[in-house]
N, C-alpha and C positions, 0 to 999 in steps of 0.2 A: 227659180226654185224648181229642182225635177220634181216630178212626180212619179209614185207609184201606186200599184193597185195595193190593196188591203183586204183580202175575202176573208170570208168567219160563214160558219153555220147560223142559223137562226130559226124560230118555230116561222110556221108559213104564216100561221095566226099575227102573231108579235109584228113581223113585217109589214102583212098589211095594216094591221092596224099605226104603225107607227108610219110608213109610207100616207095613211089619209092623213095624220095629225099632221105633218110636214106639209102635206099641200094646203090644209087650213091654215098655214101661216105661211103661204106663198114661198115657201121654202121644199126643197130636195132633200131627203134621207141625208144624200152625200152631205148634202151643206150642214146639215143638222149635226151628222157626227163628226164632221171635220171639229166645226163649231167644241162639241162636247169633249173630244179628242183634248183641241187646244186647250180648253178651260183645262180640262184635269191636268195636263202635264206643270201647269200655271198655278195650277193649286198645291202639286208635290212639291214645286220647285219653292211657293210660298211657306212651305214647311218644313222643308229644310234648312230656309235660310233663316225662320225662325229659329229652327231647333239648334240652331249656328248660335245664332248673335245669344238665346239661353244659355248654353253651354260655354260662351263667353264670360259671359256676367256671374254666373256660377264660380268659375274660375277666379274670375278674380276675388272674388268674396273670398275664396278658401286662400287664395294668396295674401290676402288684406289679412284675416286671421293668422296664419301662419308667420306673418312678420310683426304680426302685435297690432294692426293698425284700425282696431275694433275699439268703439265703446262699450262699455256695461248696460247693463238694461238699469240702471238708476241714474247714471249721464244721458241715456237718450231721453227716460222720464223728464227728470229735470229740464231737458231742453224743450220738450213738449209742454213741461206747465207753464217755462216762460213765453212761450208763444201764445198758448191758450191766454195768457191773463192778455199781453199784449193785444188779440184779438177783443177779449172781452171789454177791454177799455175802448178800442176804436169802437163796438159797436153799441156802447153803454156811453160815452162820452165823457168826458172832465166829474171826479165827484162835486158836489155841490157843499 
């Protein structure tokens, strides 16, 4: 892996202070922000590939609509009561 340098401004305050909290964890600035560096770029990247696989599923949805291939909100009801009763028999058991 090359390396390079990364300079930025910073308050002098902020520095020190954040240079002591790094060595109360036996750690270096550098390490700290490499560290926080890596996370964030790990986090956009996890955001994007969410906002991917949404925009997927989205899609397909409008494509399932647009070919007809949606239920009614009275076929998905009806399918939900037959599950609901289903359930309430296994957890109700056999009527007597």
């Amino acid at each position: 892996m090359t390396e390079t340098t990364f300079t930025f401004r910073v308050d002098e305050a902020l520095k020190a202070a954040f240079a002591e909290a790094a060595k109360t964890n036996d750690r270096t600035g550098a390490q700290l922000l490499r560290d926080y560096m890596r996370d964030f770029v790990r986090k956009q990247q996890e955001t994007a590939d969410y906002d991917a696989w949404f925009r997927a599923k989205v899609q397909a949805g409008i494509d399932a609509d647009d070919a007809g291939d949606v239920l009614s909100a009275e076929e998905v009801e009806a399918e939900a009561e037959t599950w609901r009763a289903a359930m309430r028999r296994k957890l109700v058991g056999p009527a007597s």
